[in-house]
C-alpha positions in Angstrom: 29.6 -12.4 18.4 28.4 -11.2 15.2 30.1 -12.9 12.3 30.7 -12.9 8.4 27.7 -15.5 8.0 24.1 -14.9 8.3 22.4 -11.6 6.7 23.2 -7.9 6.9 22.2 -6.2 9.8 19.5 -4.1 7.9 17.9 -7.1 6.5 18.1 -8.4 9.4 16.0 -5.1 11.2 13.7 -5.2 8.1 12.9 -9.1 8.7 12.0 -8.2 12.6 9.2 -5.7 11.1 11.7 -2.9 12.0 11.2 -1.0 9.1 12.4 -0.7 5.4 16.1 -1.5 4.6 16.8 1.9 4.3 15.2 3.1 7.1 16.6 0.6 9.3 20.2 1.7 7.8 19.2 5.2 9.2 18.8 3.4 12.9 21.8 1.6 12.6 24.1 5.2 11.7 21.7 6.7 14.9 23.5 4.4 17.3 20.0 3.1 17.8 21.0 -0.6 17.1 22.8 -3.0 20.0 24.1 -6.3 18.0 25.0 -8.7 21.6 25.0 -5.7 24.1 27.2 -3.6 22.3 26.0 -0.4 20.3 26.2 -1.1 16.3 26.9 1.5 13.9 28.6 -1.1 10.7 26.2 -1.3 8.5 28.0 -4.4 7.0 28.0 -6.3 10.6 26.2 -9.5 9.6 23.9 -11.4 12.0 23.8 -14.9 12.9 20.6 -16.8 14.8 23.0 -16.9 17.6 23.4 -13.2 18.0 21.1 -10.8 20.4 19.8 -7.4 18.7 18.1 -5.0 20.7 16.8 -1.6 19.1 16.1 1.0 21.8 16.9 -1.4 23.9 14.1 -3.7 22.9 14.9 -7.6 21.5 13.7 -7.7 18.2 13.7 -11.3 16.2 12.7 -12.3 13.0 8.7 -12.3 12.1 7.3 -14.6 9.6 6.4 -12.4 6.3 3.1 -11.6 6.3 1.3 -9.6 3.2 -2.6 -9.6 3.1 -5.0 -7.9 0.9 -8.0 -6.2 2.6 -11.2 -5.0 1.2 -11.4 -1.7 3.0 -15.3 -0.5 3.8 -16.1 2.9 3.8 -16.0 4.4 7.1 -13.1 3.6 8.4 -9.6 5.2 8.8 -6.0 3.5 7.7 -4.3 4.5 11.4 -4.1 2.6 14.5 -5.7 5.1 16.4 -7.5 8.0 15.9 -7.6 11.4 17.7 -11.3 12.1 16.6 -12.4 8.4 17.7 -13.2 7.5 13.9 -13.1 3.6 14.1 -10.1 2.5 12.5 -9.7 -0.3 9.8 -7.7 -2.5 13.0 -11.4 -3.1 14.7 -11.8 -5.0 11.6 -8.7 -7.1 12.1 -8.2 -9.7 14.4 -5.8 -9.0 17.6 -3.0 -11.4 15.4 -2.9 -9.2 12.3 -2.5 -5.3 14.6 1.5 -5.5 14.3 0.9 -5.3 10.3 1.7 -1.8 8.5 -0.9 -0.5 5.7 1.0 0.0 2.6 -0.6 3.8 1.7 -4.3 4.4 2.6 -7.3 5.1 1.6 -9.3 7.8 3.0 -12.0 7.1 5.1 -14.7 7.9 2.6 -12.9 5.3 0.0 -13.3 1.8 0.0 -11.7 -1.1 -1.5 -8.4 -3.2 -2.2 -6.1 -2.3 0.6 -2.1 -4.2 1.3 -1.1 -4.9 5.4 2.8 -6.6 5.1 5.1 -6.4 8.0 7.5 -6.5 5.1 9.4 -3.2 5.2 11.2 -3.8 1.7 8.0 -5.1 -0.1 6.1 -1.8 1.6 9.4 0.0 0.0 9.1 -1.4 -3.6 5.2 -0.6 -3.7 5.1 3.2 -2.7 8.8 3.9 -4.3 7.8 6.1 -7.0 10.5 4.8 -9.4 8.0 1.5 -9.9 5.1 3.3 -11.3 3.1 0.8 -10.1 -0.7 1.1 -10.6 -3.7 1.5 -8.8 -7.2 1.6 -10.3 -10.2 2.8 -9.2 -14.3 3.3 -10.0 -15.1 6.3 -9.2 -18.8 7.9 -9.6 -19.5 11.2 -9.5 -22.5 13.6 -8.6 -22.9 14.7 -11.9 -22.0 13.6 -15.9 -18.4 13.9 -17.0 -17.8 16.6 -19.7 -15.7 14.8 -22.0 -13.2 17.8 -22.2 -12.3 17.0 -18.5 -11.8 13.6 -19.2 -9.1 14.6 -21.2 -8.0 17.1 -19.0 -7.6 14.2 -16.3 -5.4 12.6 -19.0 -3.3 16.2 -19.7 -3.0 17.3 -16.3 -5.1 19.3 -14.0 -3.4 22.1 -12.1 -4.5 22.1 -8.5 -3.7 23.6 -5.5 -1.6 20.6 -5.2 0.1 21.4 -8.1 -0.5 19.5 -11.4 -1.9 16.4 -11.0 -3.0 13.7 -13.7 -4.6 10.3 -14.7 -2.3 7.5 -16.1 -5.8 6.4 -18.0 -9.1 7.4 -18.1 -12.5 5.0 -19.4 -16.5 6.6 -19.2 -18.2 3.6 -18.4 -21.6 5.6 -17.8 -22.6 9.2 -18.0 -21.4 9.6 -14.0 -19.2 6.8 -13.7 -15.3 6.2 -14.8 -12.5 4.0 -14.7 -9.0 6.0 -13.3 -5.7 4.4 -13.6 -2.9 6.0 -11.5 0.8 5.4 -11.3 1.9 8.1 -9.1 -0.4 9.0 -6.8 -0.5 12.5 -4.5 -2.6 12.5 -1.7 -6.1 12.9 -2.4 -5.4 12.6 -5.7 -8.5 11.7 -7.0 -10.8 13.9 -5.2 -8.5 16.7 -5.7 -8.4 16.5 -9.4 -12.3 16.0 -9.1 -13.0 18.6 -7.1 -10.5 21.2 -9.3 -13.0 20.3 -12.1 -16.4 21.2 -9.9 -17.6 17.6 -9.3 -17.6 15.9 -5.6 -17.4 12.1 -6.0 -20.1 10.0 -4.3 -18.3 7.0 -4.7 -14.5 5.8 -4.4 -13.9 1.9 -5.1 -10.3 1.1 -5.8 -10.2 -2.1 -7.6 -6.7 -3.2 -8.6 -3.0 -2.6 -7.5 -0.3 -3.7 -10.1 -1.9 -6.5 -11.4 -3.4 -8.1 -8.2 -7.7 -7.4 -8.2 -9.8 -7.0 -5.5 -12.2 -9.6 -7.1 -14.8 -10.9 -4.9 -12.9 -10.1 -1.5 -16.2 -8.8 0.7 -16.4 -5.6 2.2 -13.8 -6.1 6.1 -12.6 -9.3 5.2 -8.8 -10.1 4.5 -6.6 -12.9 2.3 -3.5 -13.8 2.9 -1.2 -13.4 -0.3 0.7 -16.2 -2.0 3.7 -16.2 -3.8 2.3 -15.8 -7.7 0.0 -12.9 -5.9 2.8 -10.8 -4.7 4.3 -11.1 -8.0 1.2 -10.0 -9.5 1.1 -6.9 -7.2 4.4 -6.1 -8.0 3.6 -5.7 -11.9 1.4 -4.0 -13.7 -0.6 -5.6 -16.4 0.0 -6.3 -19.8 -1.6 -3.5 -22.2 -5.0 -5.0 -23.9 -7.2 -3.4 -26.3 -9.8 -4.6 -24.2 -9.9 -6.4 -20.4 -13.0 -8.7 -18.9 -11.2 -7.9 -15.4 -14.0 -10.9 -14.5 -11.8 -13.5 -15.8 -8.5 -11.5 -13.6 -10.6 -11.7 -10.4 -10.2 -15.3 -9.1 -12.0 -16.8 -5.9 -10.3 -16.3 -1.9 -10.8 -17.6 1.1 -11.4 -15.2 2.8 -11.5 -14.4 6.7 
């Protein structure tokens, strides 16, 4: 039977790929959670590798954590399957890697620097708002940037998403920018872009926290280690100016 050793029955759902702590708490208050046959609704019941837990009557078990970073092509969706038949960023995956979850998405015009965990709390810490934690992007457009919208980027631009802005804004050409978000709506970018009369061509996120894409090719994946998932956790430190060359470092990549 359960006992007072071992961890709490959330973490315990979280660690089988369940879910997020807290929405593992909300199966567990369901009645969805059987800890050795019996229906569990303690949220401080703790589990031990000798108990059983079933939820919806399926054995679930500890999975080894898993977080990858994958260089998302253009043409592909962030679902498992797709009602219109788009191919899927999966068919780029092999068979061992479908059970992880995408931690937001990218459109299927937008490319770049993608997460996979089956890490519910790490998924949780990366998309909770209260983190701020940033995303950056190269974005081209299909004409040149009046420099009154990029401050308007910077000061808010109200949309028919409500008002939406950029965290930081850098020209680096006459149709080409640099956008750093920290709280990011869907379709932000585009939105904001479009809002302003410019379609973007081009869509390239480049860094999340302070983990790069670097030279991760177009469909391949790395596996993250320890000082990486630190890196995406945290944003990096403000500098006058960046070489984001000597932030990318060198995977080996699948």
């Amino acid at each position: 039977m359960a006992t007072n050793d071992g961890a709490r029955l959330n973490k315990y759902l979280a660690s089988c790929a369940v879910g997020s702590r807290r929405a593992c708490d909300e199966l567990i208050k369901a009645g969805r959670v059987e800890v050795n046959g019996a229906p569990c609704v303690n949220m401080g019941t703790r589990i031990s590798s000798a108990d059983h837990v079933k939820v919806d009557g399926k054995r679930v078990a500890p999975r080894e954590t898993l977080i990858i970073a994958f260089h998302k092509p253009r043409g592909y969706v962030c679902t498992r399957e797709d009602e219109l038949g788009r191919e899927t960023i999966y068919a780029l995956l092999p068979a061992s890697l479908h059970s992880l979850h995408h931690v937001g998405r990218l459109d299927r015009d937008s490319e770049g620097l993608l997460i996979l965990t089956n890490d519910g709390d790490l998924s949780q810490q990366l998309m909770h708002p209260s983190k701020s934690i940033e995303k950056e992007y190269l974005v081209t457009s299909n004409q040149a940037f009046e420099n009154s919208h990029l401050d308007q980027f910077l000061e808010g631009v109200f949309t028919t998403e409500g008002k939406l802005k950029a965290k930081a804004i850098e020209r680096l050409s006459s149709r080409r920018i640099k956008v750093v978000l920290d709280h990011g709506a869907k379709r932000q970018i585009r939105v904001m872009f479009d809002t302003l009369g410019y379609q973007v061509t081009k869509l390239l996120r480049v860094r999340i926290g302070a983990l790069w894409l670097g030279d991760l090719q177009p469909g391949t994946w790395a596996a993250l280690n320890a000082l990486e998932i630190q890196m995406l956790l945290g944003n990096p430190k403000p500098a006058k100016k960046r070489d984001t060359s000597d932030e990318s470092r060198t995977r080996k990549t699948n």
